[in-house]
TIPA-582056 format. One record per residue (C-alpha): residue number from 1; residue in one letter; chain; x, y negated, z negated. Coordinates in Angstrom, 1 decimal, m for minus. Layout:
REM TIPA-582056
+-----+----+----+--------+--------+--------+
|   i | aa | ch |      u |      v |      w |
+-----+----+----+--------+--------+--------+
| NUM |  A |  A |      X |      Y |      Z |
...
+-----+----+----+--------+--------+--------+
//
This chain:
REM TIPA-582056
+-----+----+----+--------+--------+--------+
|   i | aa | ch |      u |      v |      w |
+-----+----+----+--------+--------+--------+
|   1 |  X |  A |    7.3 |   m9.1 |   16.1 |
|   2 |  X |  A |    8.4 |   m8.1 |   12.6 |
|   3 |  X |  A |    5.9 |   m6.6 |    9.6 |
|   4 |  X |  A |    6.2 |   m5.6 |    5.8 |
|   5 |  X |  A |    4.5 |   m2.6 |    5.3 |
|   6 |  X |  A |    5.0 |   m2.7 |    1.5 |
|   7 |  X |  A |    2.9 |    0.2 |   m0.7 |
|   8 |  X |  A |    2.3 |   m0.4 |   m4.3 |
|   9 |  X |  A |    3.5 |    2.2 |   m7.3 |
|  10 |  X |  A |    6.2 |    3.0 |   m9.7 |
|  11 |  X |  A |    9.5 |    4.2 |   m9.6 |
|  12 |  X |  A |   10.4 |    7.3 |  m11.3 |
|  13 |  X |  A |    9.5 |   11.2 |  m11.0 |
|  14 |  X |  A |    6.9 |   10.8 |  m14.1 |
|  15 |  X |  A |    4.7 |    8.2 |  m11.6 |
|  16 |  X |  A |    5.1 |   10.7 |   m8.5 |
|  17 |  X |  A |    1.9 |   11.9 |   m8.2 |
|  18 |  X |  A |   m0.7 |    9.6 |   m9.5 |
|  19 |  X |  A |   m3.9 |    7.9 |   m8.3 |
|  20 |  X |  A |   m1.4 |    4.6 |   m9.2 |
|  21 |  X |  A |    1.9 |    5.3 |   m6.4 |
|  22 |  X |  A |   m0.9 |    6.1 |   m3.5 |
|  23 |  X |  A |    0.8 |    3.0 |   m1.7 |
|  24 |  X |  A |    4.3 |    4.9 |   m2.2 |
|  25 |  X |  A |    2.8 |    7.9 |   m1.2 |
|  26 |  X |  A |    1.4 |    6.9 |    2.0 |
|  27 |  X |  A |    4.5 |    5.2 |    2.9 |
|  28 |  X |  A |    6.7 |    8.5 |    2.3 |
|  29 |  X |  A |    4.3 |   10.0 |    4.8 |
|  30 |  X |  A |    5.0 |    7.4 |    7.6 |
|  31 |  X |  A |    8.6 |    8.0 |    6.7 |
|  32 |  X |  A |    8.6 |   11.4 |    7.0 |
|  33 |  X |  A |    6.3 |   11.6 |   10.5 |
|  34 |  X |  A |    8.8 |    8.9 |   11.5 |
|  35 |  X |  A |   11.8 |   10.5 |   10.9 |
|  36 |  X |  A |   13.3 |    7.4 |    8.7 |
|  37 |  X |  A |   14.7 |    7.4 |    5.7 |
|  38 |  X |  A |   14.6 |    5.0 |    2.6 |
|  39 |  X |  A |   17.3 |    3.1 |    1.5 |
|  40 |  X |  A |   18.2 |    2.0 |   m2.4 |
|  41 |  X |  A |   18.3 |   m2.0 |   m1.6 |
|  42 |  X |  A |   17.3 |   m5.0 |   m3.9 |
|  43 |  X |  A |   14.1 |   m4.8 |   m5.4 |
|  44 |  X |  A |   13.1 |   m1.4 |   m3.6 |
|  45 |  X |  A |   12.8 |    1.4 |   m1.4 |
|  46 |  X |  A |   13.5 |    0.0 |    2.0 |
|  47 |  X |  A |   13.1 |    2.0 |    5.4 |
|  48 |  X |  A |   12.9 |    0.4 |    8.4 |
|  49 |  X |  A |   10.7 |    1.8 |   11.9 |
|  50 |  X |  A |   10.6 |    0.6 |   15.2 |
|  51 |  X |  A |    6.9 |    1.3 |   16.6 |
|  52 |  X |  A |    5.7 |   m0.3 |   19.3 |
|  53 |  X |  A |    8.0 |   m2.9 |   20.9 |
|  54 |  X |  A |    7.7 |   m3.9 |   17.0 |
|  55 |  X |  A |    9.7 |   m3.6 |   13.6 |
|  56 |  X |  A |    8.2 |   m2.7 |   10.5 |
|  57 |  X |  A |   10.4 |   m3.2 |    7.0 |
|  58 |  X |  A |    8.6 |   m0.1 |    4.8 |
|  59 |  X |  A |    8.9 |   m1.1 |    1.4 |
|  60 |  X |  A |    8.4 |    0.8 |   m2.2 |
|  61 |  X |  A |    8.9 |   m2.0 |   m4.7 |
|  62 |  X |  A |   11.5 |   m0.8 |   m7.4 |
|  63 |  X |  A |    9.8 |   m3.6 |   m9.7 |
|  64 |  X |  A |    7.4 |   m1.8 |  m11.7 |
|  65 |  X |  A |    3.5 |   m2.1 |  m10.5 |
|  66 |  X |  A |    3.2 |   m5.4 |  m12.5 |
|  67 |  X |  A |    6.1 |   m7.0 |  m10.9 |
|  68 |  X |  A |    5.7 |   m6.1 |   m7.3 |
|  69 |  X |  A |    5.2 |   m9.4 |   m6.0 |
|  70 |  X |  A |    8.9 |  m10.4 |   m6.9 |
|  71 |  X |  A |   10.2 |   m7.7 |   m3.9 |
|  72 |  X |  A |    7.4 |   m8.7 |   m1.6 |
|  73 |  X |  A |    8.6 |  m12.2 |   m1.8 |
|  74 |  X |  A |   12.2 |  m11.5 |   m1.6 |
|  75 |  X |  A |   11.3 |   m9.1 |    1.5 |
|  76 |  X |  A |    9.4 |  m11.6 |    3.2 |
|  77 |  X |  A |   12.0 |  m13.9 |    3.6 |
|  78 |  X |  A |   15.1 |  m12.0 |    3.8 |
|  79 |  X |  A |   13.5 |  m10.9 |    7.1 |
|  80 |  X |  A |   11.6 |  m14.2 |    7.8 |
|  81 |  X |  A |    8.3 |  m12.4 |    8.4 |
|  82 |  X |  A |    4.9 |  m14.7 |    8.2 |
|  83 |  X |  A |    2.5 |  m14.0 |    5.3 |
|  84 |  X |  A |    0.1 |  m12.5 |    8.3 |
|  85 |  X |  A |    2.4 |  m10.1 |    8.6 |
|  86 |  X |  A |    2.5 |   m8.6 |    5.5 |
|  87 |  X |  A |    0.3 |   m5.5 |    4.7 |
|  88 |  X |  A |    0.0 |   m4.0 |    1.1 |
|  89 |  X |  A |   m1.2 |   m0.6 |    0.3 |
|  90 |  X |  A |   m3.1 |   m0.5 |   m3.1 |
|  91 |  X |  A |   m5.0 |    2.1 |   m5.1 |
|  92 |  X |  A |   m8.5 |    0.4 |   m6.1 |
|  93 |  X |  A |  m10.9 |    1.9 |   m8.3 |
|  94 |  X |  A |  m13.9 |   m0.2 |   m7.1 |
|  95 |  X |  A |  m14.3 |    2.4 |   m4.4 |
|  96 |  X |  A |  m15.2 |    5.9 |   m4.5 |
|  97 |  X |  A |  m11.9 |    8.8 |   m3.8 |
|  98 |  X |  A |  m10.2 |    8.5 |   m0.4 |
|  99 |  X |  A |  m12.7 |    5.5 |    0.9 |
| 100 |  X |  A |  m10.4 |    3.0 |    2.6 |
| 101 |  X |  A |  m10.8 |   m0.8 |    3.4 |
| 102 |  X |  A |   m9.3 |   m3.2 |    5.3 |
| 103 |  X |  A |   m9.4 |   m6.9 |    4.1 |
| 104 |  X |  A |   m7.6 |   m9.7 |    5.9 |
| 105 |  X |  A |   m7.4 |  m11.1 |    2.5 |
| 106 |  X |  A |   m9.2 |  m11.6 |   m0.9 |
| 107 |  X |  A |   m8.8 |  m11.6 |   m4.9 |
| 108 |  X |  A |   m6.9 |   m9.1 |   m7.0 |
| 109 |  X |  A |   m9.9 |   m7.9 |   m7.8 |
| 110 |  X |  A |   m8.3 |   m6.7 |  m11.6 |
| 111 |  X |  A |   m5.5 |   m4.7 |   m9.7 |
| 112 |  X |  A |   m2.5 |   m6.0 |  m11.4 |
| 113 |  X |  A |    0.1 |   m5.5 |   m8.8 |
| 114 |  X |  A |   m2.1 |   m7.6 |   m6.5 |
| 115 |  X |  A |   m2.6 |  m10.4 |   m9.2 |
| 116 |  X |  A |    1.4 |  m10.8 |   m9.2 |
| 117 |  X |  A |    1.8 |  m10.5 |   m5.6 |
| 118 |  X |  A |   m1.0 |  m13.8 |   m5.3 |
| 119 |  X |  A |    1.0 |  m15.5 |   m8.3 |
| 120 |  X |  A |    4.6 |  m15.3 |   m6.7 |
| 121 |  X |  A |    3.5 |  m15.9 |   m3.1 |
| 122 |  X |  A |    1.1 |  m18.6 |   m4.0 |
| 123 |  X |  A |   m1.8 |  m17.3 |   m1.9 |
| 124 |  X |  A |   m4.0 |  m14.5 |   m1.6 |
| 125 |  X |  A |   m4.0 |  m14.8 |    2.2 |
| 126 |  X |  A |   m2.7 |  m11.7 |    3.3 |
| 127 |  X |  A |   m4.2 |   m8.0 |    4.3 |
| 128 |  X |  A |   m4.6 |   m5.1 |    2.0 |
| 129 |  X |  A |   m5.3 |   m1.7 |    2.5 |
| 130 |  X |  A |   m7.1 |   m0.1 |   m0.5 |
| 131 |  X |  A |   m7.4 |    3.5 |   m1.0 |
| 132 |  X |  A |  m10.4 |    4.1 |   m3.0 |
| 133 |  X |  A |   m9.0 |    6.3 |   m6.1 |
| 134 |  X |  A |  m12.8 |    6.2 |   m7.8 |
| 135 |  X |  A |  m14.0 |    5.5 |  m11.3 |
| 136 |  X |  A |  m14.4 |    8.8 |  m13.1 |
| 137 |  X |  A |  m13.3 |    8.2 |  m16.2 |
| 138 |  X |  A |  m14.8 |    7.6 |  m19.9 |
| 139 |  X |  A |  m14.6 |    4.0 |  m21.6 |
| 140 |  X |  A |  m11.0 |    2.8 |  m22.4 |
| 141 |  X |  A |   m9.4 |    5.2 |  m20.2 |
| 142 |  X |  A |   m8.7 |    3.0 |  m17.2 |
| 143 |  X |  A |   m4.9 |    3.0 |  m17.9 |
| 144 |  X |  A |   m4.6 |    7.1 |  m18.1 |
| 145 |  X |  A |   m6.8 |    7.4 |  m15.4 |
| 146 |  X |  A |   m4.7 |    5.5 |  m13.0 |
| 147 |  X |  A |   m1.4 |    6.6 |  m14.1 |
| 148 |  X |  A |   m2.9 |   10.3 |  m14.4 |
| 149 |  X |  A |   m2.2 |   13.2 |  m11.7 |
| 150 |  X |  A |   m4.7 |   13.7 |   m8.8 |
| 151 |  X |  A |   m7.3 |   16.5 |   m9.2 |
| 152 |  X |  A |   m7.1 |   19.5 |   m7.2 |
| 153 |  X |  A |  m10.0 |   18.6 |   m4.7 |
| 154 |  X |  A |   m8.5 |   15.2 |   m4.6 |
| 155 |  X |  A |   m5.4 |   16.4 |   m3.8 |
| 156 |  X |  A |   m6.3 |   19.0 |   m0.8 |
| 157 |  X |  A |   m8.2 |   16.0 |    0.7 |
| 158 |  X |  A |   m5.2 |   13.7 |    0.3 |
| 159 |  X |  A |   m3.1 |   14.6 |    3.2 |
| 160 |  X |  A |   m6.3 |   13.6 |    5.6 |
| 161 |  X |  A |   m6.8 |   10.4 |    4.5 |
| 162 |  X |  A |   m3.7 |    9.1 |    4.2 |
| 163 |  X |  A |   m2.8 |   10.2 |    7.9 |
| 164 |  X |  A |   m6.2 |    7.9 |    8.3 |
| 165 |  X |  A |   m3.9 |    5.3 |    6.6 |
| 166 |  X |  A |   m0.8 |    5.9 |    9.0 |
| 167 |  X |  A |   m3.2 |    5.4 |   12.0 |
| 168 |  X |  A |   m4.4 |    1.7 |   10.2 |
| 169 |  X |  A |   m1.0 |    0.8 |    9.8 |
| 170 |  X |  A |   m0.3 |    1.8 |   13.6 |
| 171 |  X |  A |   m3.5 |   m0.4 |   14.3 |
| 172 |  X |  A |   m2.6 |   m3.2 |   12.2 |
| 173 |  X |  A |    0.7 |   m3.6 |   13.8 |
| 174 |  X |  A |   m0.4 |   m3.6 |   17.5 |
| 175 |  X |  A |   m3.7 |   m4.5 |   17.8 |
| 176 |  X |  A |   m4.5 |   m6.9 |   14.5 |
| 177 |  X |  A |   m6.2 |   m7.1 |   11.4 |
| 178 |  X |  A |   m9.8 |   m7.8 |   12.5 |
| 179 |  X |  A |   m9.5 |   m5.3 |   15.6 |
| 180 |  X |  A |   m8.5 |   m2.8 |   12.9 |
| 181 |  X |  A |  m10.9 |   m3.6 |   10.7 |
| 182 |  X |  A |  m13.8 |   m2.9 |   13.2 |
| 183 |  X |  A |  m12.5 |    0.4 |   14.3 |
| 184 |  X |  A |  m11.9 |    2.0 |   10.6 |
| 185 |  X |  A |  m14.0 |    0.0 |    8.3 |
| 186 |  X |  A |  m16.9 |    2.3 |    7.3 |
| 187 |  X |  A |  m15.9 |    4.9 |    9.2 |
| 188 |  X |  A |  m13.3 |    6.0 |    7.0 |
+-----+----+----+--------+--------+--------+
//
C-alpha cells in the first residue's frame, strides 16, 4: 500500500527552527533514522521509505505554508494514493507544547496551511497529526510566535516527542488511523 507522509513548514534556513516547520522537522528525523535522503522534485522535498511491506512518499512542500495544498495534490496523484492515505503533520496552537493528536479528519481549525490543503483537495477528509506548539504569546503576536525559534526547554524536549511522532507515523501506516488513535491519543 502507498502513503503521503507530507509535514507542513517553509523553505528556507530563516524558517529552520520554528514552532511553524515542526512538520518538516519531524519528517527530517524519520529521514535521518531511515537512512533516506530528500530529493529537490516539483513542489517539494521528496524522500521516499519502504516500511513495512509499505511505501511511504515523505514530503516537505516547497510551496510556502499557505500554498501547501498545491504539492499535496500534485503528490497525491502523481503516485495515485487515496485521500485515506494521506497524513499531514501540522504545528497547532490550540494545544499546549509537545501535546500530540491524531484526527481521522476535521476543520482547519485557523491553521492556514490546512485551510489550503481542504480548498485544493475539496475535502477535509483526511488525518492530521498536530503537534501542540502552545499559546504563550501577548495579543497580535500570533504571526511572530509561530514563525519564532523554539525556547530552550522547548527545544531539549523536542527530540522526545517527535520520536513519539515517528512511532504514529509507523502506527498509522500499519495498523490505521483509529487503532493509532487509541494507543497515543492522550497518552502523548
Amino acid at each position: 500500500m502507498r502513503f503521503l507522509i507530507a509535514g507542513l513548514g517553509n523553505p528556507g534556513s530563516e524558517y529552520a527552527n520554528t514552532r511553524h516547520n515542526i512538520g518538516y522537522r519531524i519528517l527530517d528525523a524519520l529521514a535521518d533514522a531511515s537512512n533516506i535522503v530528500f530529493k529537490d522534485r516539483r513542489y517539494g522535498f521528496v524522500a521516499e521509505l519502504s516500511y513495512n511491506e509499505h511505501t511511504l512518499i515523505v514530503l516537505k512542500p516547497t510551496t510556502f505554508m499557505n500554498l501547501s495544498g498545491l504539492a499535496i495534490n500534485y503528490w497525491l496523484k502523481k503516485e495515485c494514493i487515496k485521500l485515506e492515505n494521506l497524513l499531514v503533520l501540522n504545528d497547532d496552537l490550540a494545544l499546549p507544547f509537545g501535546l500530540l493528536r491524531l484526527k481521522p479528519k476535521g476543520s482547519a481549525g485557523g491553521h492556514n496551511g490546512l485551510r489550503n490543503i481542504e480548498d485544493v483537495l475539496g475535502s477535509n477528509q483526511y488525518a492530521r497529526l498536530r503537534f501542540g506548539i502552545g499559546s504563550n504569546f501577548s495579543a497580535g503576536q500570533q504571526f511572530n510566535f509561530v514563525l519564532g525559534q523554539w525556547t530552550r526547554d522547548e527545544q531539549a524536549a523536542l527530540p522526545e516527542r517527535i520520536e513519539v511522532c515517528i512511532k504514529i507515523v509507523e502506527s498509522f501506516v500499519t495498523a490505521g488511523v483509529e487503532k493509532t488513535m487509541t494507543q497515543f491519543n492522550g497518552k502523548s
